[in-house]
C-alpha beads as a LAMMPS data file, in Angstrom:
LAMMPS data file: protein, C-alpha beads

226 atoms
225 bonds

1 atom types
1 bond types

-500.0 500.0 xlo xhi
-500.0 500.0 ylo yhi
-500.0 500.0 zlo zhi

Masses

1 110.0

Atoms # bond

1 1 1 -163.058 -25.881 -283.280
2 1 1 -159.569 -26.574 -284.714
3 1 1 -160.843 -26.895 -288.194
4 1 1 -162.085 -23.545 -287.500
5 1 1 -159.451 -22.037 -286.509
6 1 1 -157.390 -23.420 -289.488
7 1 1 -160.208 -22.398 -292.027
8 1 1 -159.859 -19.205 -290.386
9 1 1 -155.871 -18.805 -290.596
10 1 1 -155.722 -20.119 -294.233
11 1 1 -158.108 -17.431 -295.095
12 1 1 -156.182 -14.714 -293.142
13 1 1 -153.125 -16.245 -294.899
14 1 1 -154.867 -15.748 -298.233
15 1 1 -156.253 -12.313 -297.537
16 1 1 -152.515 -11.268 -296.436
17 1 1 -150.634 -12.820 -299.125
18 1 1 -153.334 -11.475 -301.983
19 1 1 -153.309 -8.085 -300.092
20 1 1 -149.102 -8.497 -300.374
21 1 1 -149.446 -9.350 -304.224
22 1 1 -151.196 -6.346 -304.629
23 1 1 -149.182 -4.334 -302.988
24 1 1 -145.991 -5.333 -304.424
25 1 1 -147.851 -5.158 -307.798
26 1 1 -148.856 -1.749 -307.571
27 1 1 -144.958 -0.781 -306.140
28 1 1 -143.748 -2.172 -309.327
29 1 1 -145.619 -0.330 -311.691
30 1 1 -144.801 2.274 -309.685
31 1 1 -140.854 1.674 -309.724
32 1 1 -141.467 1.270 -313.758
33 1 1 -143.646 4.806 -314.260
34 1 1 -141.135 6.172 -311.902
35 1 1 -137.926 4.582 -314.203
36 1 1 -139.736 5.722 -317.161
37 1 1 -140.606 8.893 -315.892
38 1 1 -136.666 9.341 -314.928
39 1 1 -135.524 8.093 -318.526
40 1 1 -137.743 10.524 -319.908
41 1 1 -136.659 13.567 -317.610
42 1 1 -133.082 12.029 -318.496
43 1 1 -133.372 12.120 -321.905
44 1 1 -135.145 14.877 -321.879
45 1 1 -132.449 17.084 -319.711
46 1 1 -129.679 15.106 -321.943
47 1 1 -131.007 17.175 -324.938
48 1 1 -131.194 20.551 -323.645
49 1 1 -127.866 19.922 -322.360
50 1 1 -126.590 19.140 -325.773
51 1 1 -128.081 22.274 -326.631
52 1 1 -127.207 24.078 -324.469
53 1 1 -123.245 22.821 -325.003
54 1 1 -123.688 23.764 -328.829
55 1 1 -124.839 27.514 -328.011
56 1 1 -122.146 27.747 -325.894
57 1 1 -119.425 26.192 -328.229
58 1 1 -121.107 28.338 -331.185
59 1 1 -120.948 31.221 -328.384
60 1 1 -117.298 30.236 -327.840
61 1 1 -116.177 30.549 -331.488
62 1 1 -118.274 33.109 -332.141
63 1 1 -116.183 35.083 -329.069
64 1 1 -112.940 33.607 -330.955
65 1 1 -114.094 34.808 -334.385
66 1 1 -114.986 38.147 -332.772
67 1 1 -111.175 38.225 -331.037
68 1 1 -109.020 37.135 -334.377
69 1 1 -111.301 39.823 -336.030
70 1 1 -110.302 42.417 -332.940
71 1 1 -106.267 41.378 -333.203
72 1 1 -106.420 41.585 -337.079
73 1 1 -108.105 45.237 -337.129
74 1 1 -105.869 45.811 -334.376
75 1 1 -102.432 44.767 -336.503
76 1 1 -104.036 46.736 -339.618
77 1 1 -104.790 49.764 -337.004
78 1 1 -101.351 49.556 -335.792
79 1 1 -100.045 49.056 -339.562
80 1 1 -101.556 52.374 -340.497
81 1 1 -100.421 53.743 -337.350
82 1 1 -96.792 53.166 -338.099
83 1 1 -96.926 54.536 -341.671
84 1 1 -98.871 57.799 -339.954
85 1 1 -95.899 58.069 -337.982
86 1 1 -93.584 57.155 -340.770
87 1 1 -95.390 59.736 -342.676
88 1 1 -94.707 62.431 -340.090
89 1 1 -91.658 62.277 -339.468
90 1 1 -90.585 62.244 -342.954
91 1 1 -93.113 66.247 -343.240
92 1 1 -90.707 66.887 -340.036
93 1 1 -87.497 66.455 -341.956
94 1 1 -89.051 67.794 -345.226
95 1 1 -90.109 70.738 -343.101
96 1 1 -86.425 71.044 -341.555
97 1 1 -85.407 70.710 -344.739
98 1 1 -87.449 73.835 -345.980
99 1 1 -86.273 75.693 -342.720
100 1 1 -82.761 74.921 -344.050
101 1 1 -83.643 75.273 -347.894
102 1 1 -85.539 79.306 -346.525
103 1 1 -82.148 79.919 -344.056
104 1 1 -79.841 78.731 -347.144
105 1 1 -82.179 81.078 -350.025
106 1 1 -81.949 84.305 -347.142
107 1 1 -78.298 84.080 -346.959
108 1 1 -77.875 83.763 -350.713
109 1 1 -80.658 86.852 -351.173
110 1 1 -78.516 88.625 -348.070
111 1 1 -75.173 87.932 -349.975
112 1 1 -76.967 88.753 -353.643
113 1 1 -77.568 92.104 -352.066
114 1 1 -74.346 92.869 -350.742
115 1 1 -72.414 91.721 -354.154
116 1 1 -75.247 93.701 -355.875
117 1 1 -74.210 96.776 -353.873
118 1 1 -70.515 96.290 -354.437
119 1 1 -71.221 95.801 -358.321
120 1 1 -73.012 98.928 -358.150
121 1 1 -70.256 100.675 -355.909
122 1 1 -67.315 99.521 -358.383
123 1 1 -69.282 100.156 -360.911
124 1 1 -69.383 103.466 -359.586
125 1 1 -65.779 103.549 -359.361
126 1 1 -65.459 102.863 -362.644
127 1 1 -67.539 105.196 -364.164
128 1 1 -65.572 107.893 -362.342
129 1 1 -62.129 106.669 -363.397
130 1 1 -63.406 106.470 -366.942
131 1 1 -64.967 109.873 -366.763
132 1 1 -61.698 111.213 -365.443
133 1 1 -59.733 109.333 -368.060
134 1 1 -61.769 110.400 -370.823
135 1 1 -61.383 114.554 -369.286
136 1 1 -57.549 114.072 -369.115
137 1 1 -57.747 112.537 -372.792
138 1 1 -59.234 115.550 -374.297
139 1 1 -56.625 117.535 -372.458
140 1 1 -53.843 114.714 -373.676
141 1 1 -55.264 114.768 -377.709
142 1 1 -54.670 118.715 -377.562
143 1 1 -51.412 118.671 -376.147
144 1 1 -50.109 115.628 -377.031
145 1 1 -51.951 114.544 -380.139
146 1 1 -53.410 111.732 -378.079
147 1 1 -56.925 109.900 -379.069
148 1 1 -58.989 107.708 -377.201
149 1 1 -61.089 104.947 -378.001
150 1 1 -63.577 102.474 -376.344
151 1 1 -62.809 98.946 -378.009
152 1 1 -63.956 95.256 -377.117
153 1 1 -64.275 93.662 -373.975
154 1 1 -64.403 97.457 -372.337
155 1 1 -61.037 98.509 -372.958
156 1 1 -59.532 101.829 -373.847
157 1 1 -56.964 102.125 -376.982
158 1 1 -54.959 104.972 -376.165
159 1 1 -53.664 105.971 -379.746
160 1 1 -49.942 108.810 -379.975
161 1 1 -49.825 111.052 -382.712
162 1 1 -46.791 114.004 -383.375
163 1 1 -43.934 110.907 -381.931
164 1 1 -42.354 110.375 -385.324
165 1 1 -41.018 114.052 -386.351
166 1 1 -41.183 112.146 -390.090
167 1 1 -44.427 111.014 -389.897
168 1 1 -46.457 112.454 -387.271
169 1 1 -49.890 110.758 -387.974
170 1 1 -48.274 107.417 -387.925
171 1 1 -49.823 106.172 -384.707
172 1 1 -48.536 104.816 -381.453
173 1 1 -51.168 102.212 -379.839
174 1 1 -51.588 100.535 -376.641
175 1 1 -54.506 98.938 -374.725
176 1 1 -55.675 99.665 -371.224
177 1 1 -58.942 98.084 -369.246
178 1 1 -59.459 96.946 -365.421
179 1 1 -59.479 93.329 -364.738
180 1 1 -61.487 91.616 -362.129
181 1 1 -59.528 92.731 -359.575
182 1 1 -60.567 96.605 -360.596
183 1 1 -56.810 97.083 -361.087
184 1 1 -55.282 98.728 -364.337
185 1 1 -53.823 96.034 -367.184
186 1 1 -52.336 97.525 -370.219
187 1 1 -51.801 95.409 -373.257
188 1 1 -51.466 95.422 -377.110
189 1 1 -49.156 97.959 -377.668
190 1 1 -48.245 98.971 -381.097
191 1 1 -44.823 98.717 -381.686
192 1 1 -44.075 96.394 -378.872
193 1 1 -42.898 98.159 -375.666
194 1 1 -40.936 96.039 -373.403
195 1 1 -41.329 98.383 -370.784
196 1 1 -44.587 98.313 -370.968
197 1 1 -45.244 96.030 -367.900
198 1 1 -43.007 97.722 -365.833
199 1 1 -45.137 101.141 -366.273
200 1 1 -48.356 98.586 -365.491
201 1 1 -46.796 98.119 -362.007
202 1 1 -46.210 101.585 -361.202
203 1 1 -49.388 102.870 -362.036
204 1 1 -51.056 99.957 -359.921
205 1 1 -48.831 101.256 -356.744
206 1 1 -49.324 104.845 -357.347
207 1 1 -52.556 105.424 -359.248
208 1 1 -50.773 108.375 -360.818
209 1 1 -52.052 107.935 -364.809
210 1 1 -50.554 111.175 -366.389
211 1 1 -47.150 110.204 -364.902
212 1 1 -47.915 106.436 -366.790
213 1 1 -49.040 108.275 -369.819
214 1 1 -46.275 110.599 -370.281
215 1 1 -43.657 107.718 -369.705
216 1 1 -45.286 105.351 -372.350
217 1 1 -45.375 108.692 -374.764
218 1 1 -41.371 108.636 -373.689
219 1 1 -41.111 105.309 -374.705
220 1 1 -42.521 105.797 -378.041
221 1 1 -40.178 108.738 -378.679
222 1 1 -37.405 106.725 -377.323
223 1 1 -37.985 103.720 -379.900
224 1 1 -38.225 106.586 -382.520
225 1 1 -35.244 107.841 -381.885
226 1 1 -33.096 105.008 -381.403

Bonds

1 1 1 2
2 1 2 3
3 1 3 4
4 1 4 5
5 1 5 6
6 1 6 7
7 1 7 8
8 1 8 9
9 1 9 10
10 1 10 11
11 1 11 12
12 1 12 13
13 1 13 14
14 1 14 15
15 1 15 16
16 1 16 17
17 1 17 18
18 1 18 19
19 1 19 20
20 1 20 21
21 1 21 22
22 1 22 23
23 1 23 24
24 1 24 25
25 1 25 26
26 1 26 27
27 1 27 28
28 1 28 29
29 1 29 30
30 1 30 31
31 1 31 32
32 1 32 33
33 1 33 34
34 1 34 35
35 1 35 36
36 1 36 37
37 1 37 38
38 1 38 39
39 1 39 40
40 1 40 41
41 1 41 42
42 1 42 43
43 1 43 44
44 1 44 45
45 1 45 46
46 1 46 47
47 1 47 48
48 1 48 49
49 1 49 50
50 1 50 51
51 1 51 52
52 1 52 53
53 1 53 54
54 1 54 55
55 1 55 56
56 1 56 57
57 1 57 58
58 1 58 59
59 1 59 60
60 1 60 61
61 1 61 62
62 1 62 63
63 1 63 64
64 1 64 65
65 1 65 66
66 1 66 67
67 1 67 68
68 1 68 69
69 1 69 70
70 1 70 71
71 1 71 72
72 1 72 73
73 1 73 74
74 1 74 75
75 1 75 76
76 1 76 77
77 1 77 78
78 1 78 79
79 1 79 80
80 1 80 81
81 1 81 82
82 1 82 83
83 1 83 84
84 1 84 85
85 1 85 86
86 1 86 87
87 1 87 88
88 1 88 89
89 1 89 90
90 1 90 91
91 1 91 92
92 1 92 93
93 1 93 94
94 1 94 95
95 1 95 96
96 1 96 97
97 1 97 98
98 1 98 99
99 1 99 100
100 1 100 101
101 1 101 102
102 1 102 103
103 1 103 104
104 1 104 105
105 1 105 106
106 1 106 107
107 1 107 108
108 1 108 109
109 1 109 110
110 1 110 111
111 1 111 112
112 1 112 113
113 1 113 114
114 1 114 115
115 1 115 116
116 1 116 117
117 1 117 118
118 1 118 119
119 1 119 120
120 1 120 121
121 1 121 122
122 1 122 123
123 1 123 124
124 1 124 125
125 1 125 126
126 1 126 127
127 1 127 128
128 1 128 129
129 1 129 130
130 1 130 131
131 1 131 132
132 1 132 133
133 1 133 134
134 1 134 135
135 1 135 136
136 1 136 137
137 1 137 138
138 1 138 139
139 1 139 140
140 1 140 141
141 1 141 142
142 1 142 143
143 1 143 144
144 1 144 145
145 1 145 146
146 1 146 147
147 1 147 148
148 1 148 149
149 1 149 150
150 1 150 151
151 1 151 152
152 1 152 153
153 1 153 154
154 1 154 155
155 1 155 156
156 1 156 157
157 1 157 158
158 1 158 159
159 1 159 160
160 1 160 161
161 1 161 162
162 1 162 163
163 1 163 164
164 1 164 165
165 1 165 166
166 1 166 167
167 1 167 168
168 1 168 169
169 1 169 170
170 1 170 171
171 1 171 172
172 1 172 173
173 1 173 174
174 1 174 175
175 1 175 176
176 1 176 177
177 1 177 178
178 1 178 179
179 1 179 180
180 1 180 181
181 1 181 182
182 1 182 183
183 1 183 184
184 1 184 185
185 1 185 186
186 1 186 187
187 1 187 188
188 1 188 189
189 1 189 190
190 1 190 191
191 1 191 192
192 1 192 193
193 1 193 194
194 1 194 195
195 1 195 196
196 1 196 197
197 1 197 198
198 1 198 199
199 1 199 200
200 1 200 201
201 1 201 202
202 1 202 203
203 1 203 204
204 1 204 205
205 1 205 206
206 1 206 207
207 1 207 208
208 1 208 209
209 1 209 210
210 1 210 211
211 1 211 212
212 1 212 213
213 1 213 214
214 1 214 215
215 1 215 216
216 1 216 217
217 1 217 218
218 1 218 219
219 1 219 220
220 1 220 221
221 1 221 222
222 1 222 223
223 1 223 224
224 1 224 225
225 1 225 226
């Protein structure tokens, strides 16, 4: 009965320890297709994640290119901006200087004008003092035996006749024009007349020209005389 019994527990005790074999067995090739399985899922995510890390560092420099590209079109943009401004400012003062160059051509045109008219207006004036000379020296040559003559540089060359009772063609000469100031200058005479000036001055103050002739005339018949 014993026997038994032990036959029976050393075959329990084999059936347990085969059925423990086997189960540990089939655990570790388990654990190994499960290791195996994560080395391969490892490996496998380890790759995509280097991928994935060189997209995004291509990705990153890509996004740096793209910004150094952005600041350098940015510092040309601003470049050409400055010489746009540079370049306006500089048609501002060239047109203030226009403005100035049109104000500065008006005035001139305004002040042509006005020395145009007083030209004209002495002009004028001198026309009528040489008409009215020229009428009181056709009066003068038949009283007087005086001639008158337009000469260079616009002067008159009042010439005496009849002064010298010896020789009364021998001419007395003297020069009169107006100078820039439009005032009367006499010059040249012929024989010298010291006087001369002095009857310049007096005409000057009192504009009275057959007074000046007559004196000069006296003059001449002075210096004949003495």
């Amino acid at each position: 009965m014993i026997e038994d019994e032990l036959v029976q527990f050393d075959k329990n005790i084999n059936e347990f320890w085969n059925k423990y074999i086997n189960t540990v067995s089939d655990t570790s090739s388990q654990l190994v297709g499960l290791r195996d399985a994560f080395r391969d899922s490892m490996k496998a995510f380890a790759e995509k994640l280097s991928v994935k890390l060189k997209e995004e560092d291509l990705m990153v420099e890509t996004f740096l290119e793209y910004q150094n590209q952005i600041s350098r079109q940015q510092s040309i943009i601003q470049g050409k901006k400055n010489k746009l401004l540079k370049v306006i400012e500089e048609v501002k003062c060239k047109k203030q200087e226009i403005e100035i160059l049109t104000a500065n051509i008006q005035d001139l045109k305004e002040e042509y004008v006005k020395k145009k008219e007083t030209i004209s207006t002495a002009n004028k004036a001198i026309e009528e003092r040489l008409k009215r000379l020229q009428k009181s020296a056709d009066l003068y040559k038949n009283l007087l035996g005086l001639e008158i003559r337009k000469i260079y540089g616009d002067k008159l060359q009042f010439i005496f006749t009849n002064i010298d009772p010896k020789h009364p063609e021998s001419p007395f000469v003297f020069s009169l024009q107006l100078n820039e100031a439009r005032d009367y200058e006499v010059s040249d005479s012929s024989p010298h007349l010291e006087c001369l000036t002095e009857f310049q001055e007096k005409l000057r103050k009192t504009n009275n020209f057959s007074a000046f002739l007559a004196n000069v005339r006296k003059a001449f018949i002075a210096m004949v005389y003495n």
